[in-house]
N, C-alpha and C positions, 0 to 999 in steps of 0.2 A: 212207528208201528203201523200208523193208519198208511203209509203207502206200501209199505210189505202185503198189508191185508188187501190191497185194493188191487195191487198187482197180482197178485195170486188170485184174485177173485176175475180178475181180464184175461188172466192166462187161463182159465180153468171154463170161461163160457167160452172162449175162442175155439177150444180144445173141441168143444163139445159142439159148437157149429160145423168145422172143420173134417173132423175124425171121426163122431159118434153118430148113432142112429138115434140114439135118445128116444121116450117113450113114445108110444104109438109112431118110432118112425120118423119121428117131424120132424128131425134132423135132417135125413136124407131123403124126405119130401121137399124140403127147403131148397136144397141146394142140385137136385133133379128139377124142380118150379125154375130155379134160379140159372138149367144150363148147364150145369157140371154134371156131366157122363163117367160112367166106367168102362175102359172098354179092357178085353181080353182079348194077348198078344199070346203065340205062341214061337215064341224066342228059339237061335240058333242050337240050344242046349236040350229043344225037348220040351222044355217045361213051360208052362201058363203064366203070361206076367200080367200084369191086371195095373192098368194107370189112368188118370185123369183128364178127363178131354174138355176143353172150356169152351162152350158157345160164344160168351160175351166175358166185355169184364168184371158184370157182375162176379159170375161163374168161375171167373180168373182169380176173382179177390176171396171168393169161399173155400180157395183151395190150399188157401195159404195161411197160417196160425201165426205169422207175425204179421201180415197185414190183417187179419181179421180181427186180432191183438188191441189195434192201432184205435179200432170204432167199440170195441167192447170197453178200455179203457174210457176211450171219453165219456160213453153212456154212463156207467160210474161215478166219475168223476162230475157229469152232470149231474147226476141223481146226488149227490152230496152234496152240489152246490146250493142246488133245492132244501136240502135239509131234510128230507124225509125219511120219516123213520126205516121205510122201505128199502133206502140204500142203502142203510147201516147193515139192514138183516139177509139182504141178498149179495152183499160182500162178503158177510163173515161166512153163509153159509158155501157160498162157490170159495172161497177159503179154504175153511177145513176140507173141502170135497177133493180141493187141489195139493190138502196135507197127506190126506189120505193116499191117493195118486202115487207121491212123491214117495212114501210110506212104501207101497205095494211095488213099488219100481225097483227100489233100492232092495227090497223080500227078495223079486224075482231075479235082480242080479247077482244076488248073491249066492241065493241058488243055481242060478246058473253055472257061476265060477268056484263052486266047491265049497261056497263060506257058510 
C-alpha cells in the first residue's frame, strides 16, 4: 500500500511541476526561471497551436511528467528514508489529490462518451 501511495504521491507533484500554474503562479514561474517557453504556431489548418520550447536541459526535463516523475519519486522516497513525519503527510496528501484527479478524469470521460 505504501508504494501505491508514494507513487500516486510522485505522479501527482510531477503533474503539478509539469502541467499546472499552481498558486500564485509558482508553477509556471519555475519552469519560465528554469527555460521552458510557450510559443504560438499558427498551423497549415488556420488554427493556433501553442508548444513548448526548451532553452536547456533543465527546461527539457520540466517538460516532461515521467522524467519529472523520476526526481519527485526519489525526493519521497528520501523523505521516508529520514522518517519524517512530514513525508508521511505530504504522500498521503499529494495521494488523495492524485485520487481526486483520477476521479474527476474518469467524471469527464464519461461524460464525454455518453455514460
Amino acid at each position: 500500500m505504501k508504494l501505491i501511495e508514494t507513487a500516486l504521491a510522485a505522479w501527482r507533484l510531477a503533474h503539478m511541476l509539469v502541467n499546472e500554474d499552481g498558486p500564485w503562479a509558482i508553477f509556471s514561474r519555475l519552469r519560465y526561471w528554469a527555460g521552458l517557453r510557450l510559443v504560438a504556431v499558427k498551423g497549415e489548418d488556420g488554427r493556433v497551436h501553442v508548444s513548448r520550447v526548451a532553452a536547456n536541459p533543465l527546461a527539457e526535463g520540466l517538460s516532461c511528467v515521467w522524467c519529472v516523475s523520476v526526481w519527485t519519486a526519489a525526493l519521497l522516497c528520501g523523505m521516508e528514508r529520514e522518517a519524517w513525519s512530514v513525508g508521511r503527510a505530504t504522500r498521503q496528501v499529494l495521494a488523495v489529490s492524485a485520487g481526486a484527479i483520477v476521479v474527476h478524469e474518469v467524471v469527464m470521460w464519461l461524460r464525454s462518451h455518453g455514460g
